[in-house]
Structures are given as structure tokens and as C-alpha cells.
PAZAPA-4460 file (N, C-alpha, C; in steps of 0.05 Angstrom, whole numbers, plus 32768, in hexadecimal, padded with zeros to 4 digits):
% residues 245
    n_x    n_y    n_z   ca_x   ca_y   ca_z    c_x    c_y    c_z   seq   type   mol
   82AF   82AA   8396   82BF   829E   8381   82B2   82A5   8366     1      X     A
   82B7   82B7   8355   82B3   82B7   833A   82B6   829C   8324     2      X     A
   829F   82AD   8315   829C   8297   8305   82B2   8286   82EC     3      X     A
   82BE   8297   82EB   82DC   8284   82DA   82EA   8278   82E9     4      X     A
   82E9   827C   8308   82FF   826B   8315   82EF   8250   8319     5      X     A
   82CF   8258   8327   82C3   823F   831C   82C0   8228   8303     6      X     A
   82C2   823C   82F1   82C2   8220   82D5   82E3   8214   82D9     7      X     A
   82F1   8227   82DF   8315   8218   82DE   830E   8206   82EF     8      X     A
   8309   8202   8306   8306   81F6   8318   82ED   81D4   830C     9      X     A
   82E1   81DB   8303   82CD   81CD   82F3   82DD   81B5   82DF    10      X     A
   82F1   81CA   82CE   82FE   81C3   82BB   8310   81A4   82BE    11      X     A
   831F   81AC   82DA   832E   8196   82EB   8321   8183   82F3    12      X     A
   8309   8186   82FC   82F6   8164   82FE   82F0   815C   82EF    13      X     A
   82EB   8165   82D4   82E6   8158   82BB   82EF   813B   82BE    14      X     A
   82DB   812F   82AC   82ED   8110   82AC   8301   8111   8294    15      X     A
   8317   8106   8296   8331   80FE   8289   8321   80F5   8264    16      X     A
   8333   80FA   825C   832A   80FC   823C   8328   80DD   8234    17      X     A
   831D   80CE   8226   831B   80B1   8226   8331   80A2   821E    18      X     A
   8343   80B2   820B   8354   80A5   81FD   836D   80A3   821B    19      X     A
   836B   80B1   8231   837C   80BF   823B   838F   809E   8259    20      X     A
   8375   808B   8254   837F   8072   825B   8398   8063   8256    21      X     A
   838F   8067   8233   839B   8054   8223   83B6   8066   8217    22      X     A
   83BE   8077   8224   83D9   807F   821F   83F1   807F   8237    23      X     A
   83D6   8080   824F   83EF   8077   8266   83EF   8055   826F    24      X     A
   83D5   8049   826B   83D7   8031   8269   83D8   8025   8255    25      X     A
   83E5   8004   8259   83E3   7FF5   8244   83C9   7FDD   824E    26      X     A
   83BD   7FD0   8242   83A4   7FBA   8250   83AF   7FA6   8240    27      X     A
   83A3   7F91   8255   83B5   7F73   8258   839A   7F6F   8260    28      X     A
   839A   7F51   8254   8382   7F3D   8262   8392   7F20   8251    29      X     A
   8388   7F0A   8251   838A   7EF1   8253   8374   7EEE   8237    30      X     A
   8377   7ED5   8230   8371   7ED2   8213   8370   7EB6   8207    31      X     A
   8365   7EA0   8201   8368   7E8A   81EF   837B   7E8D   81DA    32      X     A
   838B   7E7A   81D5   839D   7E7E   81C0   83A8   7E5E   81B9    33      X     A
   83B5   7E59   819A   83B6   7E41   8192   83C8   7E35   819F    34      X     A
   83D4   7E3B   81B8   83E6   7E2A   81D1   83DB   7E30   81ED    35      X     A
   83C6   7E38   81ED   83B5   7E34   8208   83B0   7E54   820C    36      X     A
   83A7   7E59   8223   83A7   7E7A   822F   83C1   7E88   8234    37      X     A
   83BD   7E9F   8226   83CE   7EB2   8227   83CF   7ED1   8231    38      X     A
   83E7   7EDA   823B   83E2   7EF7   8242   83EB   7F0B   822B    39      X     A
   83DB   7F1F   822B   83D7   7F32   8212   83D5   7F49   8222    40      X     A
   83E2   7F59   8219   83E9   7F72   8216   83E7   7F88   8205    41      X     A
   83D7   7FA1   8206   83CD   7FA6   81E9   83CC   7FCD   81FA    42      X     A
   83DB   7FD9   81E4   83DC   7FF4   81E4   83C8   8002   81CF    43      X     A
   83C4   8018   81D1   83B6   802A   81BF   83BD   8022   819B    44      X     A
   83D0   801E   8199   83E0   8016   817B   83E2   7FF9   8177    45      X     A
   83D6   7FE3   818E   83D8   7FCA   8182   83E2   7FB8   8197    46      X     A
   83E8   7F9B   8193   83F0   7F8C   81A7   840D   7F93   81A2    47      X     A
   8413   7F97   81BC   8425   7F8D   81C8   8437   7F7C   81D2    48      X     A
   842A   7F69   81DF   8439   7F56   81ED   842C   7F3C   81F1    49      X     A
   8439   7F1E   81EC   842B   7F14   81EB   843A   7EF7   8201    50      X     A
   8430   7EEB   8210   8443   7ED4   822A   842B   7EBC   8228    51      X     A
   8438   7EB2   822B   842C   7E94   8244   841A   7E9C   825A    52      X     A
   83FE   7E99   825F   83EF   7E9F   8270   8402   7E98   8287    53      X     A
   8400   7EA0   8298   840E   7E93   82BF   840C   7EA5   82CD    54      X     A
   841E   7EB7   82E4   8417   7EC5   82F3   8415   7EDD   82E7    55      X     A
   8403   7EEC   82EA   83FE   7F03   82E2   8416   7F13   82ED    56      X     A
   8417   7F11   8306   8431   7F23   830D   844D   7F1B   82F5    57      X     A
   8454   7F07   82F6   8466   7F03   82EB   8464   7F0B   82CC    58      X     A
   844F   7F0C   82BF   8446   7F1C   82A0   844C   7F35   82A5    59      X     A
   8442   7F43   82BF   8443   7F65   82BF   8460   7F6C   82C7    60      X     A
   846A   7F58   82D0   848E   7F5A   82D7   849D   7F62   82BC    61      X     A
   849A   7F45   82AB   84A1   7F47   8291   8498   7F5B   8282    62      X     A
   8483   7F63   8280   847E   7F7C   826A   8480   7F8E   8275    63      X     A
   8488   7F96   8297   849B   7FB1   829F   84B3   7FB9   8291    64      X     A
   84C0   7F97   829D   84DC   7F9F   8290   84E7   7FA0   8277    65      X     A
   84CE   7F99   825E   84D4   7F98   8245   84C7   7FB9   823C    66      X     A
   84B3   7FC1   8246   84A0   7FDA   823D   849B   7FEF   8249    67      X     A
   84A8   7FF1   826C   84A6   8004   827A   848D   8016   8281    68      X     A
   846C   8005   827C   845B   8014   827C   8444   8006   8296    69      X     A
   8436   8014   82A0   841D   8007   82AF   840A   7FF3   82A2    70      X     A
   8403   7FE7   82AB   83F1   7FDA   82A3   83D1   7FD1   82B1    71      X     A
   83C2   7FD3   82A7   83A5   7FD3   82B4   8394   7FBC   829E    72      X     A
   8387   7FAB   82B1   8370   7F90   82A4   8362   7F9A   8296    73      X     A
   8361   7F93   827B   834B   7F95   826C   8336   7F8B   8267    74      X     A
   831C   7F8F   8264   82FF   7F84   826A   8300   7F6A   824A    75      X     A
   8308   7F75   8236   830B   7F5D   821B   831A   7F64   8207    76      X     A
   8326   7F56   81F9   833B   7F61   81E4   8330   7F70   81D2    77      X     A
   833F   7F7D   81BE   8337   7F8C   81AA   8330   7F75   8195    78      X     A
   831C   7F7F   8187   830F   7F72   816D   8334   7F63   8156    79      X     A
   8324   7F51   8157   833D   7F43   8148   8358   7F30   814E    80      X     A
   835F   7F3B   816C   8370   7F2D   817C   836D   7F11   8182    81      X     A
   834E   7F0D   818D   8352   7EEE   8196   8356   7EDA   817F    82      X     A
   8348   7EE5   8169   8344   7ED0   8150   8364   7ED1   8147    83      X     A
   8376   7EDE   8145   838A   7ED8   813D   83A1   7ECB   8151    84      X     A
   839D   7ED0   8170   83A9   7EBE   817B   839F   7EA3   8177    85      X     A
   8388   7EA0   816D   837E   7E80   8172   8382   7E71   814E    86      X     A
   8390   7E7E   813B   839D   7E79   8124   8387   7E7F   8113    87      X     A
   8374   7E8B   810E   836D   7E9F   80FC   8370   7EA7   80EE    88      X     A
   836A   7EAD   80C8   8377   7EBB   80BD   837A   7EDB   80C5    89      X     A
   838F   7EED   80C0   8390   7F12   80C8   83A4   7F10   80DE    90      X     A
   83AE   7F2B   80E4   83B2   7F34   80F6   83B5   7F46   80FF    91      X     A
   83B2   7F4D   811A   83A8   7F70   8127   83B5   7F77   812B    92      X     A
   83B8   7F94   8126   83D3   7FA6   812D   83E2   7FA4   8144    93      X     A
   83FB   7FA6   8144   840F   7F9B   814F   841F   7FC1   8157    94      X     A
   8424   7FBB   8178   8436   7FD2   8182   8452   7FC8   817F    95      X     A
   8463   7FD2   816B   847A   7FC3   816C   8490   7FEA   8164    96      X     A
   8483   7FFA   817E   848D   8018   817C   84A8   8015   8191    97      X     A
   84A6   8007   819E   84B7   7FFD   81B1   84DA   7FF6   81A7    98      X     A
   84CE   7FE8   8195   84EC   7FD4   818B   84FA   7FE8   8177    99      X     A
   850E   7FD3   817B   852B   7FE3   815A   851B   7FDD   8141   100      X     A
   8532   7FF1   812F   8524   7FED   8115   8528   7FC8   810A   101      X     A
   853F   7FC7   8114   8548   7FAA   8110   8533   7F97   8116   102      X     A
   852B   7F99   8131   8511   7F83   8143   84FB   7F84   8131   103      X     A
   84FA   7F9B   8124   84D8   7F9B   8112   84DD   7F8E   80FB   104      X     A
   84F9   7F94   80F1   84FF   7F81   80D9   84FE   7F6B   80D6   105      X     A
   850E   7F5F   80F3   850F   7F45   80F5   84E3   7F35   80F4   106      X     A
   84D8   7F4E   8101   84C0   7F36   810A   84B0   7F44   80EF   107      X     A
   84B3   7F58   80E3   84AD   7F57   80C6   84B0   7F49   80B7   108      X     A
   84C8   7F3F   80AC   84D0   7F24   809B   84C8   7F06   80A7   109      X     A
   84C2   7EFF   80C2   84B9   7EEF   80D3   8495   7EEE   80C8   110      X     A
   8491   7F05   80C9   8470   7F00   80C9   8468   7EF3   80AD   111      X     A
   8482   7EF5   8093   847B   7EF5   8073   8479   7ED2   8072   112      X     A
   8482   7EC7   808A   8485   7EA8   8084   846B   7EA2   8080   113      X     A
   845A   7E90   8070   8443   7E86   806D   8443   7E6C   8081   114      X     A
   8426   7E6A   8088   8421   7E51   8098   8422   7E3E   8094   115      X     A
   8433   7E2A   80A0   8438   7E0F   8093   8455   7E08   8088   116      X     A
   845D   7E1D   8081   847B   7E24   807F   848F   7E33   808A   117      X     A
   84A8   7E28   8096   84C5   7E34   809F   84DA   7E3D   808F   118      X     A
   84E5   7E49   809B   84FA   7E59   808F   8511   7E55   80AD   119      X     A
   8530   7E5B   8099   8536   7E5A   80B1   8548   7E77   80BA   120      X     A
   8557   7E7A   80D4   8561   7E93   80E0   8570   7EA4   80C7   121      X     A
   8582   7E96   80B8   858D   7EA1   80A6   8577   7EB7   8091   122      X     A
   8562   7EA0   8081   8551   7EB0   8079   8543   7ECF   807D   123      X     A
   853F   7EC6   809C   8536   7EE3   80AB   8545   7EF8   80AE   124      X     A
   8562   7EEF   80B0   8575   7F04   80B3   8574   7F15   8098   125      X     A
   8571   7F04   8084   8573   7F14   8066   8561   7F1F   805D   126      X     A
   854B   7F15   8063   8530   7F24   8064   8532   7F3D   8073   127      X     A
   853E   7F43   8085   8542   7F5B   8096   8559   7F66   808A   128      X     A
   8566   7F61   8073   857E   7F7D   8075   858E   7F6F   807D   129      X     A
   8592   7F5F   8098   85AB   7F5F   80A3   85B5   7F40   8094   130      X     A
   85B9   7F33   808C   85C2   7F14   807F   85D4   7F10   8092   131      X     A
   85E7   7F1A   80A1   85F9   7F08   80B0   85F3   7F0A   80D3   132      X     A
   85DC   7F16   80D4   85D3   7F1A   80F3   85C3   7EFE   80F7   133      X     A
   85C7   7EF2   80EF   85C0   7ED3   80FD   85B0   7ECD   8120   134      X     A
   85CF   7ECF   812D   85C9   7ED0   8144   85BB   7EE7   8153   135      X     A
   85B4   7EFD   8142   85AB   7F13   814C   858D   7F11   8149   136      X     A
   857E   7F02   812D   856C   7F00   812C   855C   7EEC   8141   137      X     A
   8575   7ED8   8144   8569   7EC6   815E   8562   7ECC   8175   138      X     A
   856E   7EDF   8183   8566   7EEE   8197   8554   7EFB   8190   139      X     A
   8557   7F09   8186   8532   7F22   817E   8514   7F07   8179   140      X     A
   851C   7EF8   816D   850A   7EDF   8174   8500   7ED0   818D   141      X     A
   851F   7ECD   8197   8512   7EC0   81B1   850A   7EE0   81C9   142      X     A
   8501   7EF8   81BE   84F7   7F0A   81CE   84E0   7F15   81BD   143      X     A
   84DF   7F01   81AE   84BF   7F0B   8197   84AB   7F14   81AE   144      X     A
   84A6   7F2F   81AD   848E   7F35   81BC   846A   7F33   81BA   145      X     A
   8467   7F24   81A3   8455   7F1A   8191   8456   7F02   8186   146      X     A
   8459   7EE9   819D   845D   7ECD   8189   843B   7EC5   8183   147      X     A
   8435   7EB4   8171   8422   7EB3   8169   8415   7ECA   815C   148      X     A
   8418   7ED8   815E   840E   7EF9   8146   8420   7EF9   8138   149      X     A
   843E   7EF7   813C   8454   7EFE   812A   8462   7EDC   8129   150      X     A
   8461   7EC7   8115   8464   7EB5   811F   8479   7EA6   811A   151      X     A
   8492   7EAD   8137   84AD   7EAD   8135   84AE   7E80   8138   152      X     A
   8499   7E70   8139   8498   7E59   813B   84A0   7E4E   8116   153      X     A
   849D   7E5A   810F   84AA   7E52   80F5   84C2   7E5A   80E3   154      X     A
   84D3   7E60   80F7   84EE   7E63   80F3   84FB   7E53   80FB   155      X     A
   8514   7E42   80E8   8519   7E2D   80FF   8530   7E2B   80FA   156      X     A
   854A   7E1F   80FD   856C   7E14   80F5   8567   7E0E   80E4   157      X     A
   8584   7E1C   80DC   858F   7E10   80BB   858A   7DF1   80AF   158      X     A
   8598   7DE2   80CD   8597   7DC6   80C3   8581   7DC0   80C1   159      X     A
   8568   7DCE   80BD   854F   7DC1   80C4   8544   7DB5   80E5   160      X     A
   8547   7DBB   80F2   8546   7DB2   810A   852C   7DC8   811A   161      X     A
   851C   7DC2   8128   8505   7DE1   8132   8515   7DF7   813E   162      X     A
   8525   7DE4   8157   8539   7E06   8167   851E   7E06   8177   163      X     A
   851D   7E15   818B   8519   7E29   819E   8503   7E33   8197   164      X     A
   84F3   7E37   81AC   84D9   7E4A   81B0   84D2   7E48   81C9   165      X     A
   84C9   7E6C   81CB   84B9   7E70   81EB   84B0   7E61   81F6   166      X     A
   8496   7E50   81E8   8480   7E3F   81F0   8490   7E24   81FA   167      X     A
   84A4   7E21   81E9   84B4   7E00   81F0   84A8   7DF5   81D0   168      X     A
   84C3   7DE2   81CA   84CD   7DE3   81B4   84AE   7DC8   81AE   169      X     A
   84A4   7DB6   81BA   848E   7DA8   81B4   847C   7DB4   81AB   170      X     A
   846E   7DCB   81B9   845A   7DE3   81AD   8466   7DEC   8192   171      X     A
   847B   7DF8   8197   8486   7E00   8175   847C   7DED   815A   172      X     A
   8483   7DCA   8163   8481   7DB6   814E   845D   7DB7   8150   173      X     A
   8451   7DBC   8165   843B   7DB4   815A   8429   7DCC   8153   174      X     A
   842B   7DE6   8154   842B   7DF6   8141   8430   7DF9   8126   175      X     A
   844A   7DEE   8120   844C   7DEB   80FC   8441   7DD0   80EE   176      X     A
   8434   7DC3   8102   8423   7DA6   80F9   840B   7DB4   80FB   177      X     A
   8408   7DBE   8111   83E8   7DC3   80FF   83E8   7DD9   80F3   178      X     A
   83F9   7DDD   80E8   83F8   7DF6   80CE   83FA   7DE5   80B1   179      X     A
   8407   7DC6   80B9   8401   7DBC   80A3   8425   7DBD   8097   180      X     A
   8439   7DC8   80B0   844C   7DBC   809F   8455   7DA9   80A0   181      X     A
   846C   7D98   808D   847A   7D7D   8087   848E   7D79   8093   182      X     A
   8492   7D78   80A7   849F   7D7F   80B7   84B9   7D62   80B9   183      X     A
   84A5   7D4A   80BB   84B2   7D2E   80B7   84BA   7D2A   80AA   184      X     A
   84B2   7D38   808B   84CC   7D32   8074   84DE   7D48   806F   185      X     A
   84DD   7D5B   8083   84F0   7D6F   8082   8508   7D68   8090   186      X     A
   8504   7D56   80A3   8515   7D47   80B9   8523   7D34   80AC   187      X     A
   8519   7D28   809D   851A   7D14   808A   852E   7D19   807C   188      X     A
   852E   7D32   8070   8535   7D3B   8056   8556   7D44   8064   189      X     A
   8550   7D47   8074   8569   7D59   807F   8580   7D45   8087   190      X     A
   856E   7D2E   8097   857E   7D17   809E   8591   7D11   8081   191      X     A
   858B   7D10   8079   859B   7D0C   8059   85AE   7D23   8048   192      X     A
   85AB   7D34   805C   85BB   7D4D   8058   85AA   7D57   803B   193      X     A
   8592   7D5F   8037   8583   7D66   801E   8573   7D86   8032   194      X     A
   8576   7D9E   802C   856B   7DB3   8035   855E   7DCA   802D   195      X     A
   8560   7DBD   800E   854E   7DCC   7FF7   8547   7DB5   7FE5   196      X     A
   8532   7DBC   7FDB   8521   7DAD   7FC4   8523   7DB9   7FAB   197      X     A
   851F   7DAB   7F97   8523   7DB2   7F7A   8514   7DA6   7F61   198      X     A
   8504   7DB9   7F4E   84FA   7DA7   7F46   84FD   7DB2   7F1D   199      X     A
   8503   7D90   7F19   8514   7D96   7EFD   84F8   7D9E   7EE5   200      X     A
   84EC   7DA0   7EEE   84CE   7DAE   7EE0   84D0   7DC9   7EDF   201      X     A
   84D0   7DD1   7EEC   84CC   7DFB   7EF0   84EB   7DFC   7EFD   202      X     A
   8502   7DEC   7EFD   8513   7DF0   7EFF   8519   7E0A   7F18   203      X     A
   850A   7E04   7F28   851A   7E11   7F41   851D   7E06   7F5A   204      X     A
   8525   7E13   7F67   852E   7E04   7F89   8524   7E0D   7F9F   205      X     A
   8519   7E06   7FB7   8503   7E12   7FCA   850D   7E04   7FE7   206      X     A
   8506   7E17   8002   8504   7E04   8010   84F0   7DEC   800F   207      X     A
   84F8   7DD7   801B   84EC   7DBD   801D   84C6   7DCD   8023   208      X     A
   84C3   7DDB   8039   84A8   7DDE   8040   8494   7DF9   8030   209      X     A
   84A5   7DFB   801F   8491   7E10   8000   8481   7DFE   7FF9   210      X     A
   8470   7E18   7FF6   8454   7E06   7FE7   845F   7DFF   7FCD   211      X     A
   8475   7E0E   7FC4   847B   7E02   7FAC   848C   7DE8   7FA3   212      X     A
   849A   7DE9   7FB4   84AE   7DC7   7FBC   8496   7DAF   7FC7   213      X     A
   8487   7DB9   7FD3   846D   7DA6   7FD6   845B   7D98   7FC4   214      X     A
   845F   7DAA   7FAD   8450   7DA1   7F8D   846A   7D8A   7F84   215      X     A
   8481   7D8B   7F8C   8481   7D82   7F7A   8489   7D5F   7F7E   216      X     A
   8484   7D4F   7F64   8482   7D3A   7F62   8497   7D23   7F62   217      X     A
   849C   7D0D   7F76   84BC   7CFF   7F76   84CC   7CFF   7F61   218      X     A
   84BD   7CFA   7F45   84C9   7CEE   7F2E   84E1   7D0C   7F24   219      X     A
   84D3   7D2B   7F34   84E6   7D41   7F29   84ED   7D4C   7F3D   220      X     A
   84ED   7D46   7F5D   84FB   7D55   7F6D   8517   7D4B   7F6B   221      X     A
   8527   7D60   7F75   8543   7D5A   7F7E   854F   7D72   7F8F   222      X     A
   8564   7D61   7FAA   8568   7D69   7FBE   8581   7D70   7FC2   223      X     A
   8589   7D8C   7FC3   859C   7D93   7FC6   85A1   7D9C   7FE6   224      X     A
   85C1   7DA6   7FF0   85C7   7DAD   8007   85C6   7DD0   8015   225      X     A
   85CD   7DD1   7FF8   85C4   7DF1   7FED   85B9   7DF9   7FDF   226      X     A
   85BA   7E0F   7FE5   85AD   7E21   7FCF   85BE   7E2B   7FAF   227      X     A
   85D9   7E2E   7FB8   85EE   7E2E   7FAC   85EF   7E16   7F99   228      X     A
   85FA   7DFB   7F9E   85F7   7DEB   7F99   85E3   7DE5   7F89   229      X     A
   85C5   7DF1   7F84   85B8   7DED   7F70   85B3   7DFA   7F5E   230      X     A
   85C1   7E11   7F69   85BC   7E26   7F56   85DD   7E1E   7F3B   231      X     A
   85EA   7E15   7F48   85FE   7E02   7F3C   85F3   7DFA   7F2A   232      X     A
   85E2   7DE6   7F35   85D7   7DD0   7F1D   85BC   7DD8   7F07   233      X     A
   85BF   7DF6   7F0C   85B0   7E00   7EFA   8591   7E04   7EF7   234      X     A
   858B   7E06   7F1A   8577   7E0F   7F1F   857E   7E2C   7F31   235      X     A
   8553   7E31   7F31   8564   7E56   7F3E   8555   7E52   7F56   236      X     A
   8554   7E68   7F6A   8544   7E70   7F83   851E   7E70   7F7A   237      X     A
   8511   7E68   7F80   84FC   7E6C   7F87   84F3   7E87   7F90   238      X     A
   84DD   7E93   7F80   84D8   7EAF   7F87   84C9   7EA8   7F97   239      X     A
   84B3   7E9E   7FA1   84A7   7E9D   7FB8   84B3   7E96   7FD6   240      X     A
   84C6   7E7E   7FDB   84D3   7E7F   7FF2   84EF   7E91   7FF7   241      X     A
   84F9   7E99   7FE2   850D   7EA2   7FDD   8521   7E97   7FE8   242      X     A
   852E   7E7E   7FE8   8548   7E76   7FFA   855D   7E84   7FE3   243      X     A
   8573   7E88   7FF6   858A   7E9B   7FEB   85A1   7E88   7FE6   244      X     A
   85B1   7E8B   7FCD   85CB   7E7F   7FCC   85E2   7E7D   7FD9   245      X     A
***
């Protein structure tokens, strides 16, 4: 046997290139997170996927049929992951190569909500381009493949009401409490048919849970049904929450 057939031959046992894992697999392991243990899913470009700890089979079921890829246990997450499932400020790159341009929009404008405050479906839809995809954004939510990284728990009905989440709608409420939102006088507020705040000082109008409707003081709030409606009475949109007329 000559010696080039030997190195070819050599060539083929080589060990596999390192990166060469992490393009046919995706790694999943289990994780602490601010609603208990979770399964994580994390490709070469970022997380992935994110469930309810429970059967493992049943996680690798679901992220077959959503991602079509293998999956193999990973020894510990990548730097950055756990601290942000466990509410952390940051967050680590996200595989979202998978989805429509629409889905990234939707959890793009999703991720701009600050903590402590909601917005509701409508908002998101407009945030994305689409303003009348309502029901469309609700679905791409309830298949958020990143809850808690992308945090679809602070989106909630028009009427003010929470709606729906993976986790179950009790986890949702106590996620935006300990984010510190107002949640009781948002309920409150709504009961009275009031769904924006207004304040005759800086003369503008906010959702109820802006940090800027939060400043302000009984003697100059006022509660309109709309946004319209106050912009009526001669106030404008709030550049920071932006509610739309």
C-alpha cells in the first residue's frame, strides 16, 4: 500500500471537526428558570426552544415536530442562558432562523415591552407591520418558542384582562407581579371601562402600566376608553408606550 493511499486512509479517521456537532445537533438540557425547571434547547446561533421541564421524550417530540433536528444532552448551558431564564437583566442570542419574517416580528416587538408593563395583542400587531393581524399575532404567541427570553407574558386583551399563557394563566399573573406590575388597578381601571391614562400636566395619554402613567398624580390623571377619545380631548400618544388612536 503506498504512501498517499495511506494518509487518505488516515484522513477518514480523523476526528470530525469540532464545530461539526453543533450543526447536525441541536443540545437540550434542563435549567432553573423564574417558573421552576425548564427544557432548553440551544443551536450553534442561540436558544432555541424553550418548555416546561416534564418528559423529556415528550420535549424531544415537540421540538421534532416544530425543528426537525436531532437532539443530544448537553453537559451545561451556554454562558448567559441560565441568568436570563431566572429574570436577569440581558439576553442571549436567540435561534429564531426557523420562523416567518412575520414570527420574528411579532417576538421582536414582544421583546420591546419593558418589565412590569403590558401591552396588548393589538399593540403587537402594529408594532409588527401587520395592525390588523390580531388573531395572528395570538397564535405566533401562544407558539412563542422562547417564553421567558422573549416575554410573550406581557401581552395581554384589549379589555385589560391577562388571556392565555403556556405556563397557565396564574404563572402569567405572577410573573408581571413580580416584575412589579399594577396589575389590581389595571383591573380596576378597566372595571370602569378606563383603558388609558392621561395626564393634564405633560398632557399625554399612556397605557395604565407606563412608567409614565405611573408618575402620575390623582389630582391630574384622567381616564379615557381610548386612545381616540383622548386624543379628542386634546391630549396626544405617549412616545414611550406608544398606544395608537
Amino acid at each position: 500500500m503506498n504512501d498517499s493511499l495511506l494518509s487518505a486512509l488516515a484522513g477518514l479517521a480523523a476526528p470530525a471537526p469540532a464545530t461539526l456537532p453543533g450543526r447536525v445537533f441541536t443540545g437540550w438540557t434542563s435549567a432553573p428558570s423564574r417558573l421552576g425547571d425548564v427544557f432548553v434547547a440551544v443551536t450553534a446561533h442561540g436558544v432555541q426552544f424553550v418548555r416546561p421541564a416534564g418528559s423529556a421524550d415528550e420535549f424531544a417530540a415537540a421540538y421534532r415536530d416544530r425543528f426537525d433536528r436531532p437532539l443530544r444532552r448537553l453537559d451545561r448551558l451556554p454562558a448567559g442562558v441560565g441568568p436570563a431564564l431566572r429574570g436577569r437583566a440581558g439576553r442571549p442570542p436567540l435561534d429564531l432562523h426557523a420562523l416567518s419574517d412575520f414570527e420574528r416580528d411579532v417576538l421582536a416587538a414582544t421583546a420591546r415591552i419593558p418589565a412590569g408593563q403590558t401591552r396588548p395583542y393589538g399593540w403587537v400587531a402594529r408594532e409588527a407591520g401587520r395592525p390588523r393581524a390580531v388573531r395572528a399575532v395570538g397564535t405566533v404567541l401562544a407558539r412563542n418558542p422562547v417564553p421567558l427570553l422573549v416575554p410573550c407574558h406581557r401581552v395581554v386583551r384589549a379589555d385589560g384582562a391577562a388571556g392565555d399563557y403556556m405556563f397557565g394563566p396564574a404563572r402569567k399573573d405572577a410573573l408581571l407581579r413580580d416584575e412589579g406590575a399594577n396589575l389590581d388597578e389595571v383591573a380596576a381601571l378597566a372595571r370602569g371601562g378606563v383603558h388609558y391614562l392621561a395626564s393634564d400636566t405633560t398632557g399625554i395619554v399612556c397605557f395604565p402600566t407606563c412608567r409614565d402613567a405611573r408618575r402620575i398624580t390623582p389630582a391630574h390623571r384622567h381616564g379615557f376608553p381610548t386612545v381616540a377619545a383622548a386624543v379628542a380631548a386634546g391630549y396626544r400618544p405617549c412616545r414611550t408606550c406608544r398606544p395608537a388612536a
